[in-house]
C-alpha positions as CSV (number, residue, x, y, z in Angstrom):
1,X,-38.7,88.3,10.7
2,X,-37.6,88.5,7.0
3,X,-35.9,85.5,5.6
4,X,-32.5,85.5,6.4
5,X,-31.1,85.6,2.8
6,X,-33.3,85.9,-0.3
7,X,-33.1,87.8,-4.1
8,X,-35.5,90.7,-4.3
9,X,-34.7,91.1,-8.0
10,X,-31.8,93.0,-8.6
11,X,-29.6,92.0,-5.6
12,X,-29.2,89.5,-2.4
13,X,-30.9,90.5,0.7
14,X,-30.0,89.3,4.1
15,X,-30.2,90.3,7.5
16,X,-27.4,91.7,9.0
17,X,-26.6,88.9,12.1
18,X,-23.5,90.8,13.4
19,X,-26.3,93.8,14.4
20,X,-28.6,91.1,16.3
21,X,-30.3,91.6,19.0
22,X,-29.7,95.5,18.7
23,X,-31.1,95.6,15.2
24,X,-32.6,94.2,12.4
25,X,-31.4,95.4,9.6
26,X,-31.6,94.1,6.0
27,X,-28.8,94.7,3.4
28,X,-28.7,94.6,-0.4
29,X,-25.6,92.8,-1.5
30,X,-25.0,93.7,-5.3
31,X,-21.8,91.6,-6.3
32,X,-19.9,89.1,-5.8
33,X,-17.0,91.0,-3.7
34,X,-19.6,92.6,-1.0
35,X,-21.2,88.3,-0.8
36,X,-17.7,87.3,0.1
37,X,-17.4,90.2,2.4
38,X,-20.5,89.3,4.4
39,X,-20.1,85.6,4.4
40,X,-16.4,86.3,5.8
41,X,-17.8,88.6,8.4
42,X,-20.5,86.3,8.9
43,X,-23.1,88.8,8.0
44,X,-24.4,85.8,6.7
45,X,-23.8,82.4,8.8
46,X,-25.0,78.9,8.9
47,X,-24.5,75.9,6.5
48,X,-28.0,76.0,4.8
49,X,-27.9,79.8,4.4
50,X,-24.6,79.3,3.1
51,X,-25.7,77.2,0.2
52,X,-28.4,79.6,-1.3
53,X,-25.7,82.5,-0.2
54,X,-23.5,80.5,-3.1
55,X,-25.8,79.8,-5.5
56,X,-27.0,83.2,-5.7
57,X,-23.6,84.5,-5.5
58,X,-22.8,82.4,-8.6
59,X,-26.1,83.9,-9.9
60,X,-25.2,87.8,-9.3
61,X,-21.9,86.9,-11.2
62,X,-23.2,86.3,-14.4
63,X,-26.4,88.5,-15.0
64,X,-24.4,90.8,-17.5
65,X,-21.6,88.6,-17.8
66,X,-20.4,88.2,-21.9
67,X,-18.7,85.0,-20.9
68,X,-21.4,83.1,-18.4
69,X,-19.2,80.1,-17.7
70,X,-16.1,81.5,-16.9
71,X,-17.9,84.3,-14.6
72,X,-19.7,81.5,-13.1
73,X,-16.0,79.6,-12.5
74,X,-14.4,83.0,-11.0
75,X,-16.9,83.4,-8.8
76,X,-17.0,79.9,-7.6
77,X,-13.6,80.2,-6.8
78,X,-14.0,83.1,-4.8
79,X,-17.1,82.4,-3.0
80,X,-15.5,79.2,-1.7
81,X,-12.6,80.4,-0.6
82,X,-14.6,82.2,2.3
83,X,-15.8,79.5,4.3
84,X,-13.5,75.8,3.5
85,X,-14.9,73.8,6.1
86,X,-19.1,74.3,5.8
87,X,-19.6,72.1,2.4
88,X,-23.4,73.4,1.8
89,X,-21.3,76.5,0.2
90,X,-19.4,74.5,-2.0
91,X,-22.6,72.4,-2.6
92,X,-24.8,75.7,-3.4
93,X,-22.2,77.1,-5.7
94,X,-22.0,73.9,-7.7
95,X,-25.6,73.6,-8.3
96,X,-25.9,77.0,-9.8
97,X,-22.4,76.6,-12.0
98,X,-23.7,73.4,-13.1
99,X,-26.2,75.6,-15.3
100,X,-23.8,78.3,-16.7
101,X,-23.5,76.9,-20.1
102,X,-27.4,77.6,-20.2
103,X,-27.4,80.9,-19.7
104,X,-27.5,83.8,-16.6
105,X,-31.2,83.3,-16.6
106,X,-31.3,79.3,-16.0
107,X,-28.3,80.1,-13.0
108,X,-30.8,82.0,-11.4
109,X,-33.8,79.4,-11.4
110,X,-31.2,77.2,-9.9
111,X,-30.3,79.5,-7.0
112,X,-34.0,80.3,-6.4
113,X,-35.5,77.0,-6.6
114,X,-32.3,76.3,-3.5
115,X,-34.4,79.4,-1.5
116,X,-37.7,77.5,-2.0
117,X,-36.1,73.9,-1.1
118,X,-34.3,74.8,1.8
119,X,-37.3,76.0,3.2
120,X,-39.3,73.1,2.5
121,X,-36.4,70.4,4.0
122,X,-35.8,72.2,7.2
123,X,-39.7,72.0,7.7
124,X,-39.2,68.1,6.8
125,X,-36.1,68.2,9.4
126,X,-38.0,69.8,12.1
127,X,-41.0,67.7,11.6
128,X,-38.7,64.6,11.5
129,X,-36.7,65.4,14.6
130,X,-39.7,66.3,16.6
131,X,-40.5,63.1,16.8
132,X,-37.6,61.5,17.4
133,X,-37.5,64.1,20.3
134,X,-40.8,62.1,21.6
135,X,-38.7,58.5,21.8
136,X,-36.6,60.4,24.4
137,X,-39.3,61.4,26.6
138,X,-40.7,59.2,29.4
139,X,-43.5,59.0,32.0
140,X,-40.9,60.4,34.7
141,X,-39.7,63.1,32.0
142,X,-42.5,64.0,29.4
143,X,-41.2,67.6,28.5
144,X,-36.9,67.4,27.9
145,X,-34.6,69.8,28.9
146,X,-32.6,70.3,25.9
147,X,-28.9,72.1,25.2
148,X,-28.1,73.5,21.9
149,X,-24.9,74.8,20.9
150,X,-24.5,78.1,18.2
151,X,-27.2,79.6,16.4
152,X,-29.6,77.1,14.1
153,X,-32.6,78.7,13.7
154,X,-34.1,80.6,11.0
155,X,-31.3,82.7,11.0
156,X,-28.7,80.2,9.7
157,X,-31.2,78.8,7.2
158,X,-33.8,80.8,4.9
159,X,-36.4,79.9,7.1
160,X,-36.8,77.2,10.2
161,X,-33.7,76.1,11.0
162,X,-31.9,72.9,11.5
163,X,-31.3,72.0,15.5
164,X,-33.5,74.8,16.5
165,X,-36.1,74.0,14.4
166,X,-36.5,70.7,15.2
167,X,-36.8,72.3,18.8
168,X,-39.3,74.6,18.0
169,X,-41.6,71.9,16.5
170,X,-40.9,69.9,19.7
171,X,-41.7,73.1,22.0
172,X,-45.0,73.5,19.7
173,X,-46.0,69.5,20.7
174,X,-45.3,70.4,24.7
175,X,-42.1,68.3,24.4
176,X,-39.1,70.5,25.5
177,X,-39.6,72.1,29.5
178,X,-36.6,74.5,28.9
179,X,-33.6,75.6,26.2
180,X,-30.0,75.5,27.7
181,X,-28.2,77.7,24.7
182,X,-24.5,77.6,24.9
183,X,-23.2,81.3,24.3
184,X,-20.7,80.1,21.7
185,X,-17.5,82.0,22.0
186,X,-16.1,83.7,20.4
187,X,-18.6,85.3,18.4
188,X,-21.7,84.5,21.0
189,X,-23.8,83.3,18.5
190,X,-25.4,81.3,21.2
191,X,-26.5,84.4,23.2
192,X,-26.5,86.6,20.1
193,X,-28.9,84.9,17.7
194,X,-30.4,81.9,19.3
195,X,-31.1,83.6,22.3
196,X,-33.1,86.2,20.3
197,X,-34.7,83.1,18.2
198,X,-35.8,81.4,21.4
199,X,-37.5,84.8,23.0
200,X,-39.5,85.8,19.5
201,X,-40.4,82.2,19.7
202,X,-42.0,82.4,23.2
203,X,-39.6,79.1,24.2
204,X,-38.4,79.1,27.8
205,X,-34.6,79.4,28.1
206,X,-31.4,80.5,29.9
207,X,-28.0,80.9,28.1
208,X,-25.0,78.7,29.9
209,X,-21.1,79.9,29.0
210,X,-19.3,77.2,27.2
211,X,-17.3,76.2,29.7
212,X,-20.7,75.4,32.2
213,X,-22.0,72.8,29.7
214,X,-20.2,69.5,29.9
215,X,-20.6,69.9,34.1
216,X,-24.1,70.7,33.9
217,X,-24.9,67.9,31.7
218,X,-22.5,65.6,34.5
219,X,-24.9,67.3,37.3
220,X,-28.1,65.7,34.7
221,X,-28.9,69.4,34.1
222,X,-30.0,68.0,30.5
223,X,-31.7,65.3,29.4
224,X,-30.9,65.4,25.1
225,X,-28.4,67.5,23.1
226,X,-28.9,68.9,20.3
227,X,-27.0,70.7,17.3
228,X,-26.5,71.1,13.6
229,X,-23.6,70.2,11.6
230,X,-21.5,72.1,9.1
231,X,-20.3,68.9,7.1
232,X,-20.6,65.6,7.7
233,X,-18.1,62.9,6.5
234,X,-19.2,59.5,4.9
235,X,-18.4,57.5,8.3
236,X,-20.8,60.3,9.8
237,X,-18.2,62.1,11.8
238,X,-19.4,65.6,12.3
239,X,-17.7,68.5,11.8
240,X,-19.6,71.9,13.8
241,X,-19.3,74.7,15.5
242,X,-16.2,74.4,17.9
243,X,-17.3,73.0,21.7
244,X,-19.1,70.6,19.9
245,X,-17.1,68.0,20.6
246,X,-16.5,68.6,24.0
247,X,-20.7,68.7,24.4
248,X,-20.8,65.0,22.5
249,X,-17.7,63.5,25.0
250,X,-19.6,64.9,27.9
251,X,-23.1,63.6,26.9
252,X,-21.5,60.4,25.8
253,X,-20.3,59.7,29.7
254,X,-24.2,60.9,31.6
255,X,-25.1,58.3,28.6
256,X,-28.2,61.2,27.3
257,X,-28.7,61.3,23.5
258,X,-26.2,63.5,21.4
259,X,-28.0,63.9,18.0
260,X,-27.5,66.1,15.1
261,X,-29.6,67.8,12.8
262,X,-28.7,68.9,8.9
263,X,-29.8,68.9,5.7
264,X,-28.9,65.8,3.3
265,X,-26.6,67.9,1.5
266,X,-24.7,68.6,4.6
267,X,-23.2,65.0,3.8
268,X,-20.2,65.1,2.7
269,X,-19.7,61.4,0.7
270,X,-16.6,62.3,-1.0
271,X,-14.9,63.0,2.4
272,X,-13.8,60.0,4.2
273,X,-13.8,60.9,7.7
274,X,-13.6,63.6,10.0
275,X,-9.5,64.1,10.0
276,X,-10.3,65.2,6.0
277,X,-12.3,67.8,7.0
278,X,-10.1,71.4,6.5
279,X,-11.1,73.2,9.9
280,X,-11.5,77.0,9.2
281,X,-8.9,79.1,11.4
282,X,-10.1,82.7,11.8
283,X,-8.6,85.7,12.7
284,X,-6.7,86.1,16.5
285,X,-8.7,89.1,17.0
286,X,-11.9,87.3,17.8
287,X,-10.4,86.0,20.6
288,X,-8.0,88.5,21.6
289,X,-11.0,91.7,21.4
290,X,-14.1,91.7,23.3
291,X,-17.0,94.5,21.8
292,X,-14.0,96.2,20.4
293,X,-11.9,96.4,22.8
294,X,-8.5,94.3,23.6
295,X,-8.6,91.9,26.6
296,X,-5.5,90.1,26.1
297,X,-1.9,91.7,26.9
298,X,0.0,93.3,24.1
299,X,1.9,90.9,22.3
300,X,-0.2,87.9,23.3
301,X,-1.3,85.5,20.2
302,X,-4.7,83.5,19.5
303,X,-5.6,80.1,18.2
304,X,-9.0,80.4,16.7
305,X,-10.3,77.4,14.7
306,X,-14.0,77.9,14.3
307,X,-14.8,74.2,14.1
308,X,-14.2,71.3,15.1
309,X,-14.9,67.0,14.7
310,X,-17.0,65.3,17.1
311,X,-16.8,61.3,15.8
312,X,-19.2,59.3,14.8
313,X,-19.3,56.8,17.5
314,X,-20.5,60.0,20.0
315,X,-23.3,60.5,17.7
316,X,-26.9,59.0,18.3
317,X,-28.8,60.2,15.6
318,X,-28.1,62.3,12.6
319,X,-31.6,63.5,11.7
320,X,-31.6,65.2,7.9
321,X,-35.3,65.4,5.8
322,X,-35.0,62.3,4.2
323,X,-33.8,59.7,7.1
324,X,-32.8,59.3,10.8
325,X,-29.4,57.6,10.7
326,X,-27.8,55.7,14.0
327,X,-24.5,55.7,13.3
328,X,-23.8,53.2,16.3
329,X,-25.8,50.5,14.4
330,X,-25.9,51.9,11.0
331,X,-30.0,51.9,11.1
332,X,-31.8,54.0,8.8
333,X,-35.4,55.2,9.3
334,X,-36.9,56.6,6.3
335,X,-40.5,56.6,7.4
């Protein structure tokens, strides 16, 4: 697989996720209009992906620009507008505005120096969560059975992945049995992209509908969940993929681990708790059309927030590259 998003000199490449698993395809984005367009369409998808997505969005912007900074500011502007509630955007965009006044040529050492880091911190967060993934095994249960919810592989990253990749690394050490992958409506990333992550990878699975999860984790169908985050506010409330929260209230109550895997600057200090968190509302036809088609009677309307906040005090372990946070006790691990 080519990296989900990269530069290959003269424009952004990514793969096409809304043709997955039919086909992969990759796509030359030459401006800033066509980067909004894909992020929007989620062409493009996942927090980490998101942050190089900005910073070389910021970086296309000013290449022939006469005034760097204020194309750097117009773009910013634009680019975060797409996506309000994943932070890593706004995070990305800022790192490569930050180096505007220095020219079109130091933007773009910013943005690609994001490609090369994100790829080195998911390893670290896969590596990292792997072995917390050990502390939940036990002689009755050596290999887990593990649920994941959206798509947080490689595909939402540059490489690796978040939640997936810490499963993955876990699979590799013969700790995970079996993948339950929620199909995440309304887009079906779930069955989409992770599904096709999981079969590449040679890890045994079976995709659940949403609305299966929370009962088959009552039935103890599942022994650990685990998921990414798109932003994460400073009392660690989590703000994901919506049915997140209904996955954390559900493993909360058959008292199995809930954790969450993200990159540090997926923490969101400046945002208080979850109820700041804007939630992304996208467009009725999501829900309304299925594969084109409508399913819903003429005249009927949709509510379609894309996110939502599962609180802190569901959480058992945020795991990022540089800690392991228990937000029940407020321990750190750094080792």
């Amino acid at each position: 697989m080519n990296r989900t998003i990269d530069w290959d000199g003269d424009a952004i490449a990514i793969i096409d996720q809304t043709l997955l698993p039919r086909e992969e395809k990759v796509i030359r984005l030459t401006d800033v209009a066509a980067l909004c367009e894909a992020i929007e369409s989620l062409r493009v998808r996942g927090a980490p992906a998101l942050g190089v997505a900005g910073a070389l969005g910021v970086a296309l912007a000013v290449r022939y620009a006469g005034d760097v900074p204020a194309a750097a500011d117009e773009a910013a502007l634009r680019l975060a507008a797409t996506r309000p509630t994943a932070i890593n955007l706004r995070w990305g965009i800022e790192q490569a505005r930050a180096a505007a006044a220095e020219g079109p040529d130091a933007v773009l050492d910013v943005a690609l120096g994001l490609i090369e880091a994100d790829v080195r911190t998911n390893r670290a967060i896969a590596e990292r969560g792997a072995r917390w993934l050990a502390t939940q095994t036990s002689p009755g249960r050596p290999r887990l059975r593990v649920l994941t919810h959206c798509n947080t592989g490689a595909l939402a990253c540059v490489e690796v992945g978040t939640a997936l990749g810490v499963i993955s690394a876990a699979y590799e050490k013969g700790l995970v049995e079996e993948v339950l992958a929620t199909e995440t409506r309304p887009l079906l990333q779930g069955s989409r992209l992770t599904a096709w992550e999981l079969q590449r990878s040679g890890i045994p699975f079976r995709v659940v509908v949403d609305g299966a999860a929370p009962s088959l984790i009552a039935r103890g169908a599942v022994d650990v969940v685990i998921v990414g985050a798109d932003r994460i506010a400073a009392n660690h409330d989590v703000a994901n993929k919506v049915g997140t929260y209904a996955l954390a209230l559900a493993a909360a109550r058959a008292r199995i681990p809930f954790a969450v895997a993200a990159p540090e600057s997926t923490r969101d200090l400046a945002t208080a708790t979850g109820a700041d968190v804007p939630i992304e509302e996208r467009r009725e036809d999501e829900v309304l059309r299925f594969a084109g088609e409508r399913v819903a009677p003429a005249g009927a309307r949709a509510l379609n927030p894309a996110f939502d906040i599962t609180p802190a005090e569901l959480v058992t372990a945020i795991i990022t590259e540089a800690r392991l946070i228990e937000p029940l006790t407020e321990r750190i691990q750094r080792s």
